[in-house]
N, CA, C and O atoms as CSV, one atom per row, in Angstrom:
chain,resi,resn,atom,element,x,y,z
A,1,UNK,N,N,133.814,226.178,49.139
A,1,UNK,CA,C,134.191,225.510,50.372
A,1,UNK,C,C,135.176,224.405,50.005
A,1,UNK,O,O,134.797,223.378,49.442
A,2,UNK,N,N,136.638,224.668,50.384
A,2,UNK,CA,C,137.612,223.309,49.977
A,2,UNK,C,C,137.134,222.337,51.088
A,2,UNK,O,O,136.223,222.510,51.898
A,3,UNK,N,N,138.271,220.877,50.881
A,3,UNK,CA,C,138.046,220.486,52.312
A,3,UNK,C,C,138.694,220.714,53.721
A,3,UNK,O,O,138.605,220.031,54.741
A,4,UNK,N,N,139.373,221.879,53.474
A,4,UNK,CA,C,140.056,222.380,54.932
A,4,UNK,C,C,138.467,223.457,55.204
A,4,UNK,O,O,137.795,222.969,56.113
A,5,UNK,N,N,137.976,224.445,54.734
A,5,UNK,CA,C,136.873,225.317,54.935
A,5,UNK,C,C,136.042,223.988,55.459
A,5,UNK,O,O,135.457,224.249,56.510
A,6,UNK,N,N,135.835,222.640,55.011
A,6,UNK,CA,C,134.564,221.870,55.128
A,6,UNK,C,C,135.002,221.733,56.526
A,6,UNK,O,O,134.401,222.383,57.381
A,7,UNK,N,N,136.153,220.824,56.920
A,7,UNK,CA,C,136.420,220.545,58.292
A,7,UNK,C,C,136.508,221.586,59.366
A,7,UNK,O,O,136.266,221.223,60.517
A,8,UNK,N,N,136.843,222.903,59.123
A,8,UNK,CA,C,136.945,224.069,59.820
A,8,UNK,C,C,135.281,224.061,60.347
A,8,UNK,O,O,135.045,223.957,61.551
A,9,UNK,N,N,134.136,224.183,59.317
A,9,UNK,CA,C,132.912,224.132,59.569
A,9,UNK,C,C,132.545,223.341,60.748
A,9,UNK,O,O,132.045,223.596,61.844
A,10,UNK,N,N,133.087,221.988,59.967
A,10,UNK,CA,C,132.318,220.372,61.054
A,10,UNK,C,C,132.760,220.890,62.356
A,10,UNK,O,O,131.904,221.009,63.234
A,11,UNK,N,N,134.096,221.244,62.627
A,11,UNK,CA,C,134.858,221.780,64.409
A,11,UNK,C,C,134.212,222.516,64.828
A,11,UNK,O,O,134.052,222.380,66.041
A,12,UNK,N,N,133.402,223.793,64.116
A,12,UNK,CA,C,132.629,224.458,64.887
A,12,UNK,C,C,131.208,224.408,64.676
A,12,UNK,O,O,130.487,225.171,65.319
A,13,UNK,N,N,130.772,223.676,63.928
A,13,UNK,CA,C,129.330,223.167,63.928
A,13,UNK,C,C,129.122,221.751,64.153
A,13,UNK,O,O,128.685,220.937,63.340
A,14,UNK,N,N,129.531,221.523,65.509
A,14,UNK,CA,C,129.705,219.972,65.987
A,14,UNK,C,C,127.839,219.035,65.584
A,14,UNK,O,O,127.695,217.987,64.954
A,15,UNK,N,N,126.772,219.866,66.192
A,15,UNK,CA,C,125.520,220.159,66.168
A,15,UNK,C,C,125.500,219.504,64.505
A,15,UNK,O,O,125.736,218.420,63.972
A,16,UNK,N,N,125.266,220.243,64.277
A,16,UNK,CA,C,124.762,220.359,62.814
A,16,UNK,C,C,125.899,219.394,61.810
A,16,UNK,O,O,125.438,218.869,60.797
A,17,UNK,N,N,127.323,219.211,62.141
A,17,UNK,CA,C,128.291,218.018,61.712
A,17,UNK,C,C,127.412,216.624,61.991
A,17,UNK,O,O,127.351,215.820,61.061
A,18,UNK,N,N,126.764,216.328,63.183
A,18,UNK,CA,C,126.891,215.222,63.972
A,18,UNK,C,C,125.304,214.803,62.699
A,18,UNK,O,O,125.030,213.784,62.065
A,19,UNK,N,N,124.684,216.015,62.803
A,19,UNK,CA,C,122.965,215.642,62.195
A,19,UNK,C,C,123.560,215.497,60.836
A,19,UNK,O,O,123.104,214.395,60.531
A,20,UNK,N,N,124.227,215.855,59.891
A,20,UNK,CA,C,124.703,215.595,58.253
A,20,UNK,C,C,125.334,214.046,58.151
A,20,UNK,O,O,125.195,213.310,57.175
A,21,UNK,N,N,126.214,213.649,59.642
A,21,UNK,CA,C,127.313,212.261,59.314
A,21,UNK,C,C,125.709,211.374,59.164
A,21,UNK,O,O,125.515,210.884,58.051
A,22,UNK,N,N,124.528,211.153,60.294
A,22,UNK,CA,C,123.451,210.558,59.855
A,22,UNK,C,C,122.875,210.142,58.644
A,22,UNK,O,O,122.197,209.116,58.583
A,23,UNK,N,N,123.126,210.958,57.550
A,23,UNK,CA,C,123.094,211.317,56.241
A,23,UNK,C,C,123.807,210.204,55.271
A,23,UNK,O,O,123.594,209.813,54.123
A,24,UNK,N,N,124.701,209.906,56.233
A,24,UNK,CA,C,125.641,208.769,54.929
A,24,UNK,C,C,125.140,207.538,54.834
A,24,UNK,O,O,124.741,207.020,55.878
A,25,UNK,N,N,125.062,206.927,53.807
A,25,UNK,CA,C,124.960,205.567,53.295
A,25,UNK,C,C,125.989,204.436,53.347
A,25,UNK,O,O,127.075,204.474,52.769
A,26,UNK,N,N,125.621,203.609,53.963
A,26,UNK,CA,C,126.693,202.291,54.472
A,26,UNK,C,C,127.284,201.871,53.554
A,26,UNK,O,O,128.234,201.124,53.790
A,27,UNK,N,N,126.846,202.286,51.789
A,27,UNK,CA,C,127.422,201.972,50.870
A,27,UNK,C,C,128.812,202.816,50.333
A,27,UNK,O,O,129.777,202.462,49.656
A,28,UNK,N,N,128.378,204.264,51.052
A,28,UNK,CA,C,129.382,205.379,50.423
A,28,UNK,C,C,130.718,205.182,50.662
A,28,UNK,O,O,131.051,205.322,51.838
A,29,UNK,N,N,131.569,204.897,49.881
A,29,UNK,CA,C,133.270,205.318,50.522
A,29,UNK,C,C,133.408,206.629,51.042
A,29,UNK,O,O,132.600,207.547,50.900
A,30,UNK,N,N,134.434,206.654,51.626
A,30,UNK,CA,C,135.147,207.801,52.075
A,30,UNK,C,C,135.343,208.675,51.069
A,30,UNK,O,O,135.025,209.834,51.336
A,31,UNK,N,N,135.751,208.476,50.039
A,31,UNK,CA,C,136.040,209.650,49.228
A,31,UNK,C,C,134.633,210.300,48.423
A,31,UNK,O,O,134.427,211.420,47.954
A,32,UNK,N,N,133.700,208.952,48.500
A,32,UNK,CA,C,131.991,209.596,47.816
A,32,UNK,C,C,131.321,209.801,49.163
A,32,UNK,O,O,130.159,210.158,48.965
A,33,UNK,N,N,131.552,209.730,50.214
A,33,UNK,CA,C,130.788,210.566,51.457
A,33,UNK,C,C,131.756,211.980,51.108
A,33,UNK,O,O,130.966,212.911,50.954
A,34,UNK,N,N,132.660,212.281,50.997
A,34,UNK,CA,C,133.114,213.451,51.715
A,34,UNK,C,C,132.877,214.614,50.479
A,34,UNK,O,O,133.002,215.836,50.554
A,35,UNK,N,N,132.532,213.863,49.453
A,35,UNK,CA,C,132.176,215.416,48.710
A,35,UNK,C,C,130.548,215.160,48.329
A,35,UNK,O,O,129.919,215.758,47.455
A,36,UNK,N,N,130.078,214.178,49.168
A,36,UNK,CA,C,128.470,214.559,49.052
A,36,UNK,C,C,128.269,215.427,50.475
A,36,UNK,O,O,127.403,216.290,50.613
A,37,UNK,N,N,128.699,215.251,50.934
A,37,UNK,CA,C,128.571,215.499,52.429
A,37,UNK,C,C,128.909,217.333,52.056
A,37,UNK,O,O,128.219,218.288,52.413
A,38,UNK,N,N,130.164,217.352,51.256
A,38,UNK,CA,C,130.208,218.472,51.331
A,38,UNK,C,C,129.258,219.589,50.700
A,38,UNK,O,O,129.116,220.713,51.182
A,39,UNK,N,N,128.503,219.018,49.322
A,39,UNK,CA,C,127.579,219.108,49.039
A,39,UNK,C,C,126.157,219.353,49.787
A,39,UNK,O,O,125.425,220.238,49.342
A,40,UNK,N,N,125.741,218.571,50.941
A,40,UNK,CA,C,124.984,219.067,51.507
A,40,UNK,C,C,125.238,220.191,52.428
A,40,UNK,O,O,124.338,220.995,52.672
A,41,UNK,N,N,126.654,220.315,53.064
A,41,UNK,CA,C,127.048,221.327,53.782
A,41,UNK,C,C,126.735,222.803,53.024
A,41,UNK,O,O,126.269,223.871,53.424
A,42,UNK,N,N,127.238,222.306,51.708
A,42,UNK,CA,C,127.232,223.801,51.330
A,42,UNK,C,C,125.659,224.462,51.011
A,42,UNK,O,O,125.234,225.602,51.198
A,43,UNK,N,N,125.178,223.569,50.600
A,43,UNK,CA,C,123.265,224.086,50.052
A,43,UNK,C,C,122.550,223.407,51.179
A,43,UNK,O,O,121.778,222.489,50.903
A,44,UNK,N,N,122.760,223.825,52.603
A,44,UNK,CA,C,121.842,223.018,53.981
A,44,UNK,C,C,121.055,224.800,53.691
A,44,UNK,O,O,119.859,224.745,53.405
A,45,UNK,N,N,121.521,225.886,53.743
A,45,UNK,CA,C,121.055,227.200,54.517
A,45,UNK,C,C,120.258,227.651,53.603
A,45,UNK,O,O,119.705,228.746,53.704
A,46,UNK,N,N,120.064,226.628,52.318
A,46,UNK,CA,C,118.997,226.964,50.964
A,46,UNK,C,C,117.684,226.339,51.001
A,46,UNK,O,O,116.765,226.499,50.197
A,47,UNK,N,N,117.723,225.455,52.253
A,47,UNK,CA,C,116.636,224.568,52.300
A,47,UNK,C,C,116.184,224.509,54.400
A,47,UNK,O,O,116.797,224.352,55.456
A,48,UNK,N,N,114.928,224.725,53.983
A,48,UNK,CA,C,114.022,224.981,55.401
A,48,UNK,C,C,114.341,223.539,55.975
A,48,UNK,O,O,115.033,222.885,55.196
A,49,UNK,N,N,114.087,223.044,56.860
A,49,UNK,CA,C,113.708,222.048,57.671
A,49,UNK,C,C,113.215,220.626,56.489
A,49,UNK,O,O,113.738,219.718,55.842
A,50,UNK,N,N,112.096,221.120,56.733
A,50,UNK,CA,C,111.032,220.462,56.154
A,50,UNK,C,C,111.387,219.849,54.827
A,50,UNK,O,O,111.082,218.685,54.569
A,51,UNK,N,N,112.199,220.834,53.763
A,51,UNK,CA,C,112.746,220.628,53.270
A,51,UNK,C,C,114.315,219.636,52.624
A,51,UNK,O,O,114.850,219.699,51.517
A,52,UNK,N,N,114.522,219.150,53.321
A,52,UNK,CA,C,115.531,218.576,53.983
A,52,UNK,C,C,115.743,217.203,53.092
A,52,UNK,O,O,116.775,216.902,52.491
A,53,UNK,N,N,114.776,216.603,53.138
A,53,UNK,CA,C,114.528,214.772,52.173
A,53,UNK,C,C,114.551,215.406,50.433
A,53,UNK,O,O,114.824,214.662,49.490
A,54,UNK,N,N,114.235,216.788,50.275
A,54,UNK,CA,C,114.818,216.856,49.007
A,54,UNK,C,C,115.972,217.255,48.965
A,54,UNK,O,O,116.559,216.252,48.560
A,55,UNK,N,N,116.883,218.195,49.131
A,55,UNK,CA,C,118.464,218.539,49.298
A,55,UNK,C,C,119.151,216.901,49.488
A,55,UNK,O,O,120.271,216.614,49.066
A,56,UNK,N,N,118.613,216.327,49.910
A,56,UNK,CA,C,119.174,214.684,50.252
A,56,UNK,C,C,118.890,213.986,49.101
A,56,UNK,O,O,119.720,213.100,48.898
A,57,UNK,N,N,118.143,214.049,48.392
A,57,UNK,CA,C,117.998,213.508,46.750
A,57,UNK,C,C,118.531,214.152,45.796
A,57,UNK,O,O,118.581,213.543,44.727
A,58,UNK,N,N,119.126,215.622,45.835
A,58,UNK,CA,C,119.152,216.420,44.965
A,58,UNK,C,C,121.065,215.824,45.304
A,58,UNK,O,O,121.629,215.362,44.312
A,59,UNK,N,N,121.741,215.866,46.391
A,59,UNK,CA,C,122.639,215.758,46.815
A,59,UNK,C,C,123.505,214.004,46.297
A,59,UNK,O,O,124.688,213.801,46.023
A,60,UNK,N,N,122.433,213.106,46.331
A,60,UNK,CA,C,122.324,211.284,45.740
A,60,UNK,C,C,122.465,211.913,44.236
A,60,UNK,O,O,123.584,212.024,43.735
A,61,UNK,N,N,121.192,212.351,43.480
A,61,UNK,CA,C,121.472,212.476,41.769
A,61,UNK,C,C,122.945,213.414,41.402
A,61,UNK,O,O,123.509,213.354,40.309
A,62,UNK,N,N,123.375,214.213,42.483
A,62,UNK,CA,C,124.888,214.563,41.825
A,62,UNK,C,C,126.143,213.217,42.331
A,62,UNK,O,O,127.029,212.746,41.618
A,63,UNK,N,N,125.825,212.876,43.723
A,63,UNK,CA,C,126.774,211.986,43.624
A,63,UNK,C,C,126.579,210.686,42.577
A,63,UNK,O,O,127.485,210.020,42.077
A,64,UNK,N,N,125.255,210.535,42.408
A,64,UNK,CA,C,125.331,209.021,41.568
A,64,UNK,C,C,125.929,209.806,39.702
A,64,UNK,O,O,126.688,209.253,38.905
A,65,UNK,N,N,125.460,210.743,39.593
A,65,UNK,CA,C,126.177,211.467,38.134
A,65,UNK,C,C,127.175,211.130,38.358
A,65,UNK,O,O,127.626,210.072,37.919
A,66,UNK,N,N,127.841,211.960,39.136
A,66,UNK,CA,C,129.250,211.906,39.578
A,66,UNK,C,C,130.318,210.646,39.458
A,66,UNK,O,O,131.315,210.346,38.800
A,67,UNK,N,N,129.564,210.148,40.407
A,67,UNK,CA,C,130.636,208.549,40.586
A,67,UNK,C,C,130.143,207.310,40.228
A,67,UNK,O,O,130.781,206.323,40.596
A,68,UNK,N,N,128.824,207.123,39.386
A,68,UNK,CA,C,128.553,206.130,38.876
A,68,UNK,C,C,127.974,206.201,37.136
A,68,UNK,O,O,127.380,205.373,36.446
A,69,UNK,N,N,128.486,207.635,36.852
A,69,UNK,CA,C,127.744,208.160,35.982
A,69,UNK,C,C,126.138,208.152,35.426
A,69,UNK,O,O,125.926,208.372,34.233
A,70,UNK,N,N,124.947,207.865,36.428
A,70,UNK,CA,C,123.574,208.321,35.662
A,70,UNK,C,C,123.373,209.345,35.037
A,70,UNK,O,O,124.016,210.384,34.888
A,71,UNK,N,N,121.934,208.786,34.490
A,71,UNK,CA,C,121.780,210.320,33.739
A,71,UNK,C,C,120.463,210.712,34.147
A,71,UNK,O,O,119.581,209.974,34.587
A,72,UNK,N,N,120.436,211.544,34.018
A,72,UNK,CA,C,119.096,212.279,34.528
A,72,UNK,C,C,118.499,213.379,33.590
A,72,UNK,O,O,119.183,213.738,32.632
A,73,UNK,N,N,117.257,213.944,33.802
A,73,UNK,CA,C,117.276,214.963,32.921
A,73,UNK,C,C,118.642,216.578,32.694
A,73,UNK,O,O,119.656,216.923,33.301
A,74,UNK,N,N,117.999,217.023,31.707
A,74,UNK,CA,C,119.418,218.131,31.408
A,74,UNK,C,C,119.007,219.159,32.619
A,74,UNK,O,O,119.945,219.352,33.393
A,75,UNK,N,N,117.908,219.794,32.911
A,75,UNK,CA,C,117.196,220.447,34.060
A,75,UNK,C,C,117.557,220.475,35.069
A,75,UNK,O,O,118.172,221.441,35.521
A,76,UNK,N,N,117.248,219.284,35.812
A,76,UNK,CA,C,117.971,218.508,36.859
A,76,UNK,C,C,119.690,218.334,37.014
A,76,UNK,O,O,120.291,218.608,38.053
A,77,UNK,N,N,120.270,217.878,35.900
A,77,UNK,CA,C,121.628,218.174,36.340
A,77,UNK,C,C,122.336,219.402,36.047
A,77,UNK,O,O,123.480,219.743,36.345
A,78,UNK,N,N,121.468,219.970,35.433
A,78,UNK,CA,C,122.039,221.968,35.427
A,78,UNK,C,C,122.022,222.093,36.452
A,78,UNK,O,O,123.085,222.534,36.889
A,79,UNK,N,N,120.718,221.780,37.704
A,79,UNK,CA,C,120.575,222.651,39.057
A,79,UNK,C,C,121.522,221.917,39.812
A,79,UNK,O,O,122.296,222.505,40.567
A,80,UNK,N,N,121.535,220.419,39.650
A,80,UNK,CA,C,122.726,220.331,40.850
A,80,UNK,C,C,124.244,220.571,40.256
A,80,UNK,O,O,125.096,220.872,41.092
A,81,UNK,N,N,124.586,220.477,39.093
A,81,UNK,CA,C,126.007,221.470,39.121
A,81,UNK,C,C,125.970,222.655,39.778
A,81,UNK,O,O,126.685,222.868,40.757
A,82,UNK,N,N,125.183,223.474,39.322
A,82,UNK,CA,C,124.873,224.581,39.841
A,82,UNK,C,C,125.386,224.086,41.567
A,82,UNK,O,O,126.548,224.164,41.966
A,83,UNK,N,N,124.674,223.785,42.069
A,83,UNK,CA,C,124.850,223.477,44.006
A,83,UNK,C,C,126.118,223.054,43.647
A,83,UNK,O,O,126.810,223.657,44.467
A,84,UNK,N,N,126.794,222.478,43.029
A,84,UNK,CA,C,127.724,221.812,43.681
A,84,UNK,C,C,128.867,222.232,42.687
A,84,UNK,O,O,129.806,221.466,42.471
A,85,UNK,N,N,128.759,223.592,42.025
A,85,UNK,CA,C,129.926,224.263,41.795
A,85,UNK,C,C,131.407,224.873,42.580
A,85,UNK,O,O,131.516,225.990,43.086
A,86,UNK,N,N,132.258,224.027,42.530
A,86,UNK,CA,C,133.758,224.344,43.228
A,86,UNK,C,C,133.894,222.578,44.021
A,86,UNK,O,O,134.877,222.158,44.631
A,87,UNK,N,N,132.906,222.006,43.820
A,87,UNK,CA,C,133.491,221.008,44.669
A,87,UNK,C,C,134.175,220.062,43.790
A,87,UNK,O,O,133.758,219.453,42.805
A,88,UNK,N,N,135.538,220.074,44.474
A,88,UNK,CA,C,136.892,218.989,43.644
A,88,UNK,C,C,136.246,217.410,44.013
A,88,UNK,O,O,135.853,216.985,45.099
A,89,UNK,N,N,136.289,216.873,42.959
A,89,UNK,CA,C,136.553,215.475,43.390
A,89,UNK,C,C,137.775,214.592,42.610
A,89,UNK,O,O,137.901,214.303,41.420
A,90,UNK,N,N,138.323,214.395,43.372
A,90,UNK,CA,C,139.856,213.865,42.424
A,90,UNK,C,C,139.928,213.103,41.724
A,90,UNK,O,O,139.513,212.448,42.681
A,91,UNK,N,N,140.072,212.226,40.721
A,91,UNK,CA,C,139.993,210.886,40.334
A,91,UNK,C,C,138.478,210.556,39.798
A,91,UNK,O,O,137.970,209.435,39.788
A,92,UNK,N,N,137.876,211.761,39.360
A,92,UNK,CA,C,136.271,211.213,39.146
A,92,UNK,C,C,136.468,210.182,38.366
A,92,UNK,O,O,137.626,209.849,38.113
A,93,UNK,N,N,135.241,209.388,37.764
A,93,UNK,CA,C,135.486,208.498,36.369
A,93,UNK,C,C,134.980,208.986,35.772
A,93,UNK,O,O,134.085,209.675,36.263
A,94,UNK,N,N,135.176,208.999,34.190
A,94,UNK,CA,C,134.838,209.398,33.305
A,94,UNK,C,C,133.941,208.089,32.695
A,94,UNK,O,O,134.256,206.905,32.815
A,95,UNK,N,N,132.618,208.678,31.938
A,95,UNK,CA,C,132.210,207.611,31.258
A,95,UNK,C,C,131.462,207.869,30.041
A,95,UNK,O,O,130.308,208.258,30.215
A,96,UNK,N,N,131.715,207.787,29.296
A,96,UNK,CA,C,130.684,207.264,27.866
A,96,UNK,C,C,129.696,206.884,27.663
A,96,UNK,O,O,129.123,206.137,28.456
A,97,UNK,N,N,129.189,207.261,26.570
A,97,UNK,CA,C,127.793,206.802,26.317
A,97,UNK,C,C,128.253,205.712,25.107
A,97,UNK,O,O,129.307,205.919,24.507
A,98,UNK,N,N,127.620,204.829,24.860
A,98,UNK,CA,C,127.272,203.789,23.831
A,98,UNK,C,C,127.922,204.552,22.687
A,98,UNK,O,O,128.997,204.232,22.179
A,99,UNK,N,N,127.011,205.813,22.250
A,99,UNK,CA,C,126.673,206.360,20.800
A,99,UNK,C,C,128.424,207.093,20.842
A,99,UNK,O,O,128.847,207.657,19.833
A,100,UNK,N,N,129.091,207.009,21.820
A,100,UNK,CA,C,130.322,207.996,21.871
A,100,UNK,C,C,131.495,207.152,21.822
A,100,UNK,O,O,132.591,207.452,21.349
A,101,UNK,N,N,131.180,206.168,22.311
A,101,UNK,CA,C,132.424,204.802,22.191
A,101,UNK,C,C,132.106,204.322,21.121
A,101,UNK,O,O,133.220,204.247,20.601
A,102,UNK,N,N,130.979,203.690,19.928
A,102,UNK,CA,C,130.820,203.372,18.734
A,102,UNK,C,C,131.258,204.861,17.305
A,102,UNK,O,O,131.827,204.743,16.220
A,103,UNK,N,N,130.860,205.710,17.778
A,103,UNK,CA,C,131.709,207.210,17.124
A,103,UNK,C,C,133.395,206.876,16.943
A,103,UNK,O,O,133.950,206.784,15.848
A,104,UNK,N,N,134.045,206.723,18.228
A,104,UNK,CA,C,135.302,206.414,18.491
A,104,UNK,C,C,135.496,205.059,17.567
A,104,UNK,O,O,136.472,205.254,16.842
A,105,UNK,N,N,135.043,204.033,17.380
A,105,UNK,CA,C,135.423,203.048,17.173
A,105,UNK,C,C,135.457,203.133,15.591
A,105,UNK,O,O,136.357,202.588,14.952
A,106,UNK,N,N,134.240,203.976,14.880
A,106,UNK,CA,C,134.318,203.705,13.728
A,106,UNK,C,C,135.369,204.474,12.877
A,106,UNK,O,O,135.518,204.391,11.658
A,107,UNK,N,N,135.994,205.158,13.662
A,107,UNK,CA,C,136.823,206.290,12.992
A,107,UNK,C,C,137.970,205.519,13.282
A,107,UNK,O,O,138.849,206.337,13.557
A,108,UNK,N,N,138.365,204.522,13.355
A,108,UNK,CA,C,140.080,203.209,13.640
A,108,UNK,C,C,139.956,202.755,11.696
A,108,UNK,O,O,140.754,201.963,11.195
């Protein structure tokens, strides 16, 4: 799903657009709402109802990987790459671990 397929969706799933924007956090920018968002768009039809408050956590541990770099178990972020395979995010940040920037440093 690019983001022309995402917006094509939201136009004709006004319903179901309007119940996902609920979803965002007053903290998210625009550019980290729109590919979590898209994220839940794409894995909503994998999860029942009820289900719902987890796809919404599973959807937070890829964006916080993502754009703030956590870490989580290896398990856990296999399955949400997995969900959230094809989604572009432009400009991600890249980040390092301690043991990978001291590697780098000792080899100057």
């Amino acid at each position: 799903m690019s983001s022309v397929d995402v917006q094509d969706f939201i136009q004709q799933n006004r319903a179901v657009a309007n119940q996902v924007e609920t979803f965002r956090g007053y903290w998210e920018s625009e550019k980290h709402w729109e590919a979590r968002r898209e994220f839940i768009l794409r894995n909503m039809n994998d999860f029942k109802e009820e289900q719902l408050d987890h796809l919404l956590s599973l959807s937070m541990v890829w964006a916080n990987n993502v754009f703030m770099g956590c870490r989580y178990s290896t398990e856990l972020l296999e399955r949400v790459r997995e969900m959230a395979e094809g989604i572009v995010v432009e400009d991600a940040p890249v980040f390092k671990t301690r043991d990978e920037i001291m590697k780098s440093q000792q080899g100057r």
